[in-house]
C-alpha positions as CSV (number, residue, x, y, z in Angstrom):
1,X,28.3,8.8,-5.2
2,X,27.8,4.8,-4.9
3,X,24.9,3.1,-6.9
4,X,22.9,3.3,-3.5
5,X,23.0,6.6,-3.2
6,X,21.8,7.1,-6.8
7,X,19.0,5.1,-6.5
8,X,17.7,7.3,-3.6
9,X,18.2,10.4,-5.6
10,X,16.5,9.1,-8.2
11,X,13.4,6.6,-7.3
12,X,10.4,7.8,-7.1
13,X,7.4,7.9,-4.9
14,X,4.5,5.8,-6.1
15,X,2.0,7.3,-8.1
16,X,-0.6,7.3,-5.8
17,X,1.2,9.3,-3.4
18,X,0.7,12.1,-6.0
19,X,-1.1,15.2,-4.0
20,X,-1.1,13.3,-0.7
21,X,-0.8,15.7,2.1
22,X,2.3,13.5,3.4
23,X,4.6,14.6,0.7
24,X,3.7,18.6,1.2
25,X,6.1,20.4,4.1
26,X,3.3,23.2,4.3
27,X,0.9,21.1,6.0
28,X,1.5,20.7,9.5
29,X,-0.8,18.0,10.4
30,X,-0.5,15.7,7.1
31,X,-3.6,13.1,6.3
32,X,-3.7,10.3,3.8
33,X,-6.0,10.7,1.3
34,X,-9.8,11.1,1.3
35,X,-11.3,7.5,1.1
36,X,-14.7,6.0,0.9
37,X,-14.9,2.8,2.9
38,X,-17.1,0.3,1.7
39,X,-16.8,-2.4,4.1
40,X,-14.9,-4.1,6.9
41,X,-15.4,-7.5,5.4
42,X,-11.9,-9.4,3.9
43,X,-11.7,-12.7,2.7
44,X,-7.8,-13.2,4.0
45,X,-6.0,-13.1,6.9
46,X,-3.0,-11.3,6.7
47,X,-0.1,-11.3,8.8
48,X,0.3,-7.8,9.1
49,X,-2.9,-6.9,8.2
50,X,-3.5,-3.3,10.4
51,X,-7.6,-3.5,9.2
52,X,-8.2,-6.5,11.2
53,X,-6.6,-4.6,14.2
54,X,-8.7,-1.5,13.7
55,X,-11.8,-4.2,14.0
56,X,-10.6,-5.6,17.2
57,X,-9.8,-1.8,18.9
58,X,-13.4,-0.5,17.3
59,X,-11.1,2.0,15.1
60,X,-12.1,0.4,12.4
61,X,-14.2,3.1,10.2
62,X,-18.0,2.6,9.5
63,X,-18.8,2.8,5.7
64,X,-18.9,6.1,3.9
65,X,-16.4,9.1,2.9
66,X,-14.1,10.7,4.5
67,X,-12.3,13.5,3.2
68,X,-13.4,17.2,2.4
69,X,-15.4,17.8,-0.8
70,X,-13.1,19.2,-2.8
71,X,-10.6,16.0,-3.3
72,X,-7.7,15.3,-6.2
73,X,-7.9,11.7,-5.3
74,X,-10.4,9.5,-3.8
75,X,-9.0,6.4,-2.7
76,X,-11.6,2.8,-2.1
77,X,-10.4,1.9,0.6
78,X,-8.2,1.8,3.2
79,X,-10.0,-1.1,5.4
80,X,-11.1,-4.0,4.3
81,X,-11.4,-5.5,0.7
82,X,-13.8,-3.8,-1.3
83,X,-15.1,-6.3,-3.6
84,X,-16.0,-8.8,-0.4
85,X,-19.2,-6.5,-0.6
86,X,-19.8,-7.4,-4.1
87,X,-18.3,-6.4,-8.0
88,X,-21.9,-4.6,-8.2
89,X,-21.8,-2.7,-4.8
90,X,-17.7,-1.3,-5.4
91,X,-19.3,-0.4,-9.5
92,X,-21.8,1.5,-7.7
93,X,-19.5,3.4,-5.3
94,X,-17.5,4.6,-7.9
95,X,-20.4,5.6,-10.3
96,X,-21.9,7.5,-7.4
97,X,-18.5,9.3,-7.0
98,X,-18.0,10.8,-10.0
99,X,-21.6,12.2,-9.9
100,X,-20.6,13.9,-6.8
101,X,-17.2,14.7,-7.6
102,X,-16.5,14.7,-11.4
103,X,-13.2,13.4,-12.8
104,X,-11.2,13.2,-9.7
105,X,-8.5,10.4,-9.7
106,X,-10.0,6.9,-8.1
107,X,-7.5,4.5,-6.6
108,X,-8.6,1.7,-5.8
109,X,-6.9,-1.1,-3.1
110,X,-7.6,-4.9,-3.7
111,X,-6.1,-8.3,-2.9
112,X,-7.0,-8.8,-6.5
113,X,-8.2,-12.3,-5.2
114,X,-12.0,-11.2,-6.7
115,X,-13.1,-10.2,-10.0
116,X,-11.7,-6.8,-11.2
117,X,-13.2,-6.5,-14.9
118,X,-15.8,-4.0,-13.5
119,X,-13.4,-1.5,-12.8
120,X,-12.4,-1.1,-16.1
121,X,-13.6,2.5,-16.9
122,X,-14.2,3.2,-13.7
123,X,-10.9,3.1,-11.8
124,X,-7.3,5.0,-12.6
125,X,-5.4,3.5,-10.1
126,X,-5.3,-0.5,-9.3
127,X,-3.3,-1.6,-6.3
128,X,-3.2,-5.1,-5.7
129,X,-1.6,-6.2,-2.9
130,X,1.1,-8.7,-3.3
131,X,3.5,-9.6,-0.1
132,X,4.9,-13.1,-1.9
133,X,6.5,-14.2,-5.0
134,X,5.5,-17.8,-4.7
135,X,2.3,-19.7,-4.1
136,X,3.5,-21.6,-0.7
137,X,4.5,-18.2,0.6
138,X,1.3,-16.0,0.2
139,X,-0.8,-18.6,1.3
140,X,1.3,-18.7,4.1
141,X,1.1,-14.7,4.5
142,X,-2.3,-14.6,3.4
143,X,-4.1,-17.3,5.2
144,X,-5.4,-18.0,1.9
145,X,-4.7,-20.3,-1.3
146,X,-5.4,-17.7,-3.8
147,X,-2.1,-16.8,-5.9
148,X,-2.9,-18.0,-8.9
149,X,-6.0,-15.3,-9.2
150,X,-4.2,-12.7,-8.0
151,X,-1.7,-13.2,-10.8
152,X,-4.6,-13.7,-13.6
153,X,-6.2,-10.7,-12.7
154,X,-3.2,-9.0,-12.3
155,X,-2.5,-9.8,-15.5
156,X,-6.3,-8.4,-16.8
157,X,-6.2,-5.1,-14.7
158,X,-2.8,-3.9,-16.3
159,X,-4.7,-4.1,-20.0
160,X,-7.0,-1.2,-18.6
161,X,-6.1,0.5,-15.7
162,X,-2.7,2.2,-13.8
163,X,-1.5,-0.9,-12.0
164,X,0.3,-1.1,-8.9
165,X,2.1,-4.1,-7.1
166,X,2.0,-3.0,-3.9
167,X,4.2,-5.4,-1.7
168,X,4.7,-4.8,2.7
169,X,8.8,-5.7,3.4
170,X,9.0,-8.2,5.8
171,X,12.3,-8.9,6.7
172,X,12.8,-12.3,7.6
173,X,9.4,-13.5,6.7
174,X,9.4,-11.9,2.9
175,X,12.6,-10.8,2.0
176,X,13.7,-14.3,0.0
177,X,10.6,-13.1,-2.1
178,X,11.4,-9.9,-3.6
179,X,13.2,-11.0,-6.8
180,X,9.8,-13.1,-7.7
181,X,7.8,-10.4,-6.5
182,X,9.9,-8.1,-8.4
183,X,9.5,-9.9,-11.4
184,X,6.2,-10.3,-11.9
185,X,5.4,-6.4,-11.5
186,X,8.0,-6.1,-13.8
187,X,4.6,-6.9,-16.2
188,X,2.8,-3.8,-14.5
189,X,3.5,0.0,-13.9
190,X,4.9,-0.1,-10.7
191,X,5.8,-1.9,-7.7
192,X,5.2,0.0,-4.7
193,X,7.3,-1.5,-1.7
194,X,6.1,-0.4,2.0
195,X,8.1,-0.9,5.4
196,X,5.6,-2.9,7.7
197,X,4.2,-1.0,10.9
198,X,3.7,-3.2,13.7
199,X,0.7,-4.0,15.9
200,X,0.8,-5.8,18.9
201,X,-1.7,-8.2,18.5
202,X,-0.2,-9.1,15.2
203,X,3.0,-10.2,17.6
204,X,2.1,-14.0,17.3
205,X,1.9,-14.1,13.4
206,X,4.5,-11.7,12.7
207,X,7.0,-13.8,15.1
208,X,9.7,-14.9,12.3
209,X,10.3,-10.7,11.6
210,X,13.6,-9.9,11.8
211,X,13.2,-6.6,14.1
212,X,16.3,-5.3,14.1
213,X,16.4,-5.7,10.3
214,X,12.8,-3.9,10.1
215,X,13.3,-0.8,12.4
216,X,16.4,-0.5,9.6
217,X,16.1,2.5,7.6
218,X,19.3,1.4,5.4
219,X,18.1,-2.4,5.1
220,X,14.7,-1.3,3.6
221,X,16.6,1.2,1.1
222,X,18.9,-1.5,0.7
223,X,16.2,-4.2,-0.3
224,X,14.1,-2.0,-2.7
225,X,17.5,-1.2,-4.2
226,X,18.2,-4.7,-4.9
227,X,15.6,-5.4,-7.4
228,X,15.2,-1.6,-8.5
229,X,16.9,-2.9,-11.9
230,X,14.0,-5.9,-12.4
231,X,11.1,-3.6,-11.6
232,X,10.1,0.2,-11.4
233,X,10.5,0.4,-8.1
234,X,8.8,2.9,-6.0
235,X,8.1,4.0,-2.5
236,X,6.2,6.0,0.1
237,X,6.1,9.6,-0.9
238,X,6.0,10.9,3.2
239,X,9.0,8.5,3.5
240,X,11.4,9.8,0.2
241,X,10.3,13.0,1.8
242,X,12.0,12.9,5.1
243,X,15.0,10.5,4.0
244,X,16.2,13.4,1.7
245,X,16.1,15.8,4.5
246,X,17.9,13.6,6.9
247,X,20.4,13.6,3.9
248,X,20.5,16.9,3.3
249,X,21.8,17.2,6.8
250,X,23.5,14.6,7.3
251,X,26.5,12.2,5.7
252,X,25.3,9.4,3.5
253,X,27.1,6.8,6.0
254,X,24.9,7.9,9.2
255,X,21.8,6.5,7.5
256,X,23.4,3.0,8.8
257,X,22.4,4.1,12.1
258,X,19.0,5.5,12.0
259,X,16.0,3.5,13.2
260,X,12.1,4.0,12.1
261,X,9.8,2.7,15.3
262,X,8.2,0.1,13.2
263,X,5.3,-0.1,15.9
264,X,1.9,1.3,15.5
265,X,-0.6,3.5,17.3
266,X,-4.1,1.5,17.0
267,X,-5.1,2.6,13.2
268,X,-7.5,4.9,12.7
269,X,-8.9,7.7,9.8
270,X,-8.2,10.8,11.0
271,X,-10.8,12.5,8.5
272,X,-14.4,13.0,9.2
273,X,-17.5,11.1,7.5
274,X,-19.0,13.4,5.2
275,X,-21.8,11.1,4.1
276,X,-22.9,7.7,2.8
277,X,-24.0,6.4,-0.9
């Protein structure tokens, strides 16, 4: 067995992918988990960014929760940045929550560009979203000058909270990146490394991608791999999940040759709004 294939037998999926439906083979139709959207709003503009999509093709979810009211996790939120509504508003979300639902597991995704102190107490999970390991190239990514915060809060969040780096692989784009990126969630918990899905009308600002090099199964393994010995690497639970069943059927080598369609539908929750706070 090559170092390769050891690191896929042995990373792990990222801790919030703990009791998402996408790692379980009994359920037929899997959903991400339940999430309370707080607002569209976001104070970047990301390259890849799937939210501002969603906006344009009116998929984009109104505020409130979806999920069914018996949830492990709860996760704020999947579109747009939560604190562009306010530190007091996202506090109040939470507090709201755990009224309703007790001491299930809030995870909480941020461009950590904002400031995160209220969370503390409040939230078990921080991702911050990270796609660059240098200033030039997340403002680049980003559409906004804003590294510097990210990194302070970064730095605050891990004193109180689960924190995750959670970075989107562009090769071609953010690939020269990774060993920086790497390194500074080497401070943190975790970084959590994503293959990017593709929408259209993000064509003209995604056109440095290295296609081929993205639709790569191998090359993404092969990049989280690289840095797996700078930082705790970890990565999609629904995608560890069906790369060891290819493997279990197939010889290590064939991986080499299998492509992941790295476009995407028009985004959308597939859960049902519940209610509002």
């Amino acid at each position: 067995m090559n170092d390769l294939e050891e690191f896929i037998k042995n990373v792990k999926f990222s801790k919030h992918c703990k009791f998402c439906e996408g790692i379980d083979d009994s359920i037929e139709d899997p959903k991400h988990h339940p999430s309370y959207e707080i607002t569209k709003k976001c104070n970047l503009n990301c390259i890849f960014c799937y939210s501002r999509v969603a906006e344009r093709s009116k998929t984009v979810p109104e505020p409130g929760y979806y999920g069914e009211m018996n949830p492990k996790v709860i996760t704020i939120s999947q579109y747009g940045e939560p604190f562009a509504s306010g530190e007091k508003e996202v506090a109040r979300i939470i507090d709201e929550l755990r009224k309703i639902f007790g001491e299930v597991r809030i995870d909480i995704q941020t461009n950590g560009t904002y400031d995160l102190k209220i969370l503390d107490g409040r939230a078990d999970i921080v991702m911050i979203s990270i796609s660059a390991g240098k200033r030039e190239k997340y403002a680049e990514i980003c559409g906004v000058d804003a590294f510097p915060k990210v990194l302070e809060n970064l730095k605050k969040v891990s004193g109180f909270a689960y924190t995750i780096v959670r970075t989107v692989y562009l090769p071609g784009i953010n690939d020269s990146e990774l060993v920086d990126i790497a390194k500074i969630a080497a401070e943190v918990d975790e970084l959590f490394i994503q293959p990017v899905s593709v929408y259209r009308e993000n064509l003209p600002s995604l056109n440095r991608l290295d296609f081929d090099r993205a639709e790569s199964i191998y090359d993404f393994i092969k990049s989280a791999f690289s840095v797996s010995e700078i930082a705790n690497i970890r990565l999609p639970g629904c995608f560890l999940k069906n790369l060891k069943a290819f493997l279990e059927n197939y010889d290590f080598q064939e991986l080499k040759f299998v492509k992941r369609n790295v476009f995407g539908d028009y985004p959308a929750i597939r859960r049902k709004r519940l209610f509002v706070l």
